[in-house]
N, CA and C of each residue as an Amber inpcrd file, in Angstrom:
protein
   171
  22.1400000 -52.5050000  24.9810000  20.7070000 -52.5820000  24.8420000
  20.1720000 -53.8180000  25.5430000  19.0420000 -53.5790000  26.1110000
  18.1470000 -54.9160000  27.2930000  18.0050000 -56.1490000  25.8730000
  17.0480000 -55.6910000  24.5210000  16.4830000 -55.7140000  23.5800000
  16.0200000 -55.5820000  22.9740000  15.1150000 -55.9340000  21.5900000
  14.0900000 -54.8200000  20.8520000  13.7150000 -56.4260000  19.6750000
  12.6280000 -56.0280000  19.6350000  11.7980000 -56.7600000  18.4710000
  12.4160000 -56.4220000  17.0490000  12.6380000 -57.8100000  16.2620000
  13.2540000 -57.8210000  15.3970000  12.5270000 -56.2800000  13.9850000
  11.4840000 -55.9760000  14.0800000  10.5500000 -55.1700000  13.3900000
  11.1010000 -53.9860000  13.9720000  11.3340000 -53.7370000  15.5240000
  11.9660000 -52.2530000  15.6720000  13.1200000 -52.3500000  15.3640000
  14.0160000 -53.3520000  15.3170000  15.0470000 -53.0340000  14.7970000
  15.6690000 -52.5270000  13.8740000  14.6570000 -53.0800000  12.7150000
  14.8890000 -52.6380000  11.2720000  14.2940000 -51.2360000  11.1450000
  13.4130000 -50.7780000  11.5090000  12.6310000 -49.7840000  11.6590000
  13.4090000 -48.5740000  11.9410000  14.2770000 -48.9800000  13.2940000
  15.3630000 -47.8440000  13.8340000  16.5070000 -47.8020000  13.0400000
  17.1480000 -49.3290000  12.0340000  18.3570000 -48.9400000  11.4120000
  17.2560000 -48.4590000  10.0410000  16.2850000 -48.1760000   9.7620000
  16.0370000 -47.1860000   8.5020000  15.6660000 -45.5850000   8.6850000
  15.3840000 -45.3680000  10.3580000  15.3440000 -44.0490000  10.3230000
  16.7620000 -43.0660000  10.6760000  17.5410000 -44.4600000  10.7630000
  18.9220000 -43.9900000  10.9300000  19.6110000 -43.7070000   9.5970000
  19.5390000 -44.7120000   8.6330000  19.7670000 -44.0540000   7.2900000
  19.0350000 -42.9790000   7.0130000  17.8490000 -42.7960000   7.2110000
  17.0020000 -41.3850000   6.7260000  17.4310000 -40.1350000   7.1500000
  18.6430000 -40.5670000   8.1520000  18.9620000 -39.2210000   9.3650000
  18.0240000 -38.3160000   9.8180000  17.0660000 -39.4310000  10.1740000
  15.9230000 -39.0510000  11.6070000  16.3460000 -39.3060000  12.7050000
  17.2640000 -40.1240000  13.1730000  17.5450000 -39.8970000  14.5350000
  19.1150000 -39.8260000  14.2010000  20.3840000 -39.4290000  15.4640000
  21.0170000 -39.9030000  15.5760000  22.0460000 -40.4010000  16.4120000
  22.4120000 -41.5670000  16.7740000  23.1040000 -42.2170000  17.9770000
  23.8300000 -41.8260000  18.8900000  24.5250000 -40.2680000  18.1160000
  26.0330000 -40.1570000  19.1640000  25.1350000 -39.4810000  20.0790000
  23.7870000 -38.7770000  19.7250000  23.1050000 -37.8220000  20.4070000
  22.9250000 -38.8880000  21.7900000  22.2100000 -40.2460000  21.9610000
  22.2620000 -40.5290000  22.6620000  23.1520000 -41.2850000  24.1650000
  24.8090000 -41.2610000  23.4100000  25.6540000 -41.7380000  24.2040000
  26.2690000 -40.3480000  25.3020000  25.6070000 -40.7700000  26.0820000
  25.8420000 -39.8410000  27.4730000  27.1550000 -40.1400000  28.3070000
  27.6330000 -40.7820000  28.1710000  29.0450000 -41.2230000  28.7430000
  29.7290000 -42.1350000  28.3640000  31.4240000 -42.3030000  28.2190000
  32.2020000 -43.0220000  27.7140000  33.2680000 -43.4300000  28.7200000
  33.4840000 -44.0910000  29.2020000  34.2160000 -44.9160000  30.0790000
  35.7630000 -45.8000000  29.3970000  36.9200000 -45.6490000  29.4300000
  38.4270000 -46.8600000  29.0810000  37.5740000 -48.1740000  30.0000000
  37.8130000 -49.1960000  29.1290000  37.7020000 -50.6400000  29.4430000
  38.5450000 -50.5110000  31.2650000  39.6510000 -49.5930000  31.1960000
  39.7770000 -49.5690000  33.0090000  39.0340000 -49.3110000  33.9060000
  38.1150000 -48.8230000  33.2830000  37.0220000 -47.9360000  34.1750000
  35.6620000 -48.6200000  34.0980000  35.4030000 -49.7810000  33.5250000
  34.3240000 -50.1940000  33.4360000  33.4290000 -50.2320000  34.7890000
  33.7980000 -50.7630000  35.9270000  33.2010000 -50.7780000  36.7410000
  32.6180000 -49.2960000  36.9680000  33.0430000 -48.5720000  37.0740000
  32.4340000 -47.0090000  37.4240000  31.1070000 -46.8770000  36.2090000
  31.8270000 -47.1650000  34.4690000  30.8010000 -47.1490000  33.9970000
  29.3900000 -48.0720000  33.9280000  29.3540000 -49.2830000  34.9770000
  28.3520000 -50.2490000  35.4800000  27.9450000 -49.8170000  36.1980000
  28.2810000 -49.2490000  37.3570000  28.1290000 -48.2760000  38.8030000
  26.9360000 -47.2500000  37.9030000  27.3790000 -46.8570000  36.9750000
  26.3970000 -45.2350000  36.5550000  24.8280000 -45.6750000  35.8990000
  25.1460000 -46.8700000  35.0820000  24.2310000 -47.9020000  34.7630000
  23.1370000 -48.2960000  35.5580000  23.5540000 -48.8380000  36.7360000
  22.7130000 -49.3600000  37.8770000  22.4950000 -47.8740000  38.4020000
  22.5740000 -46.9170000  38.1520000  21.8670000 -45.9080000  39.2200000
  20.7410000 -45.2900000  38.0680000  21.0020000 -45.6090000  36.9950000
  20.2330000 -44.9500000  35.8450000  19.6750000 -43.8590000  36.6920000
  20.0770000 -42.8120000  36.9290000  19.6250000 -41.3630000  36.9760000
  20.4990000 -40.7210000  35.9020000  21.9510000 -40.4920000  35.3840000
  22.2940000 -39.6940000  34.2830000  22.2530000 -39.8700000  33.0960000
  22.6270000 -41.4400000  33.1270000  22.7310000 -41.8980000  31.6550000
  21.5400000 -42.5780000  31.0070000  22.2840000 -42.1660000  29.8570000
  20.7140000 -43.0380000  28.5390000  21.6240000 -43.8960000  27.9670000
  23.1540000 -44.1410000  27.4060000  23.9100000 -44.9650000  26.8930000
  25.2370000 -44.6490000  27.1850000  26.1030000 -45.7020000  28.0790000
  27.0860000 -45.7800000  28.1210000  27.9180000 -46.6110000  27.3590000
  29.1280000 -46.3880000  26.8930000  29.7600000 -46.9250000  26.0020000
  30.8930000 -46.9490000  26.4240000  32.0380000 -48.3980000  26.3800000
  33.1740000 -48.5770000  26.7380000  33.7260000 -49.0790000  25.9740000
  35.3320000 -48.2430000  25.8970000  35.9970000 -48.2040000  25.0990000
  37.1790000 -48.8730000  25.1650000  38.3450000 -49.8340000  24.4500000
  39.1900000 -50.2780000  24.7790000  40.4200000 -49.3950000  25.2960000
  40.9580000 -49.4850000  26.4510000  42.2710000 -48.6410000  26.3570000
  43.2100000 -48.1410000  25.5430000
């Protein structure tokens, strides 16, 4: 995340308990810590992804 105001923050972890939204919906790709660069590469083109997430090997 860039950042978020301490007020959305709390805001988003209570509609997350309410199960109004939820997170995995938004992780669009998962990358091994080997692969990070590719998953930075997809980042900087922001055309597919909404959240990439890297994972330890």
């Amino acid at each position: 995340s860039y950042g978020a105001a301490t007020d959305d923050i709390q805001a988003t972890i209570e509609l997350y308990k309410e199960k109004k939204i939820n997170f995995k919906d938004m992780i669009t790709h998962q990358f091994p810590l080997s692969k990070i660069t590719e998953g930075f590469k997809l980042v900087e083109q922001a055309k597919e992804s909404i959240k990439v997430v890297v994972n330890p090997d």
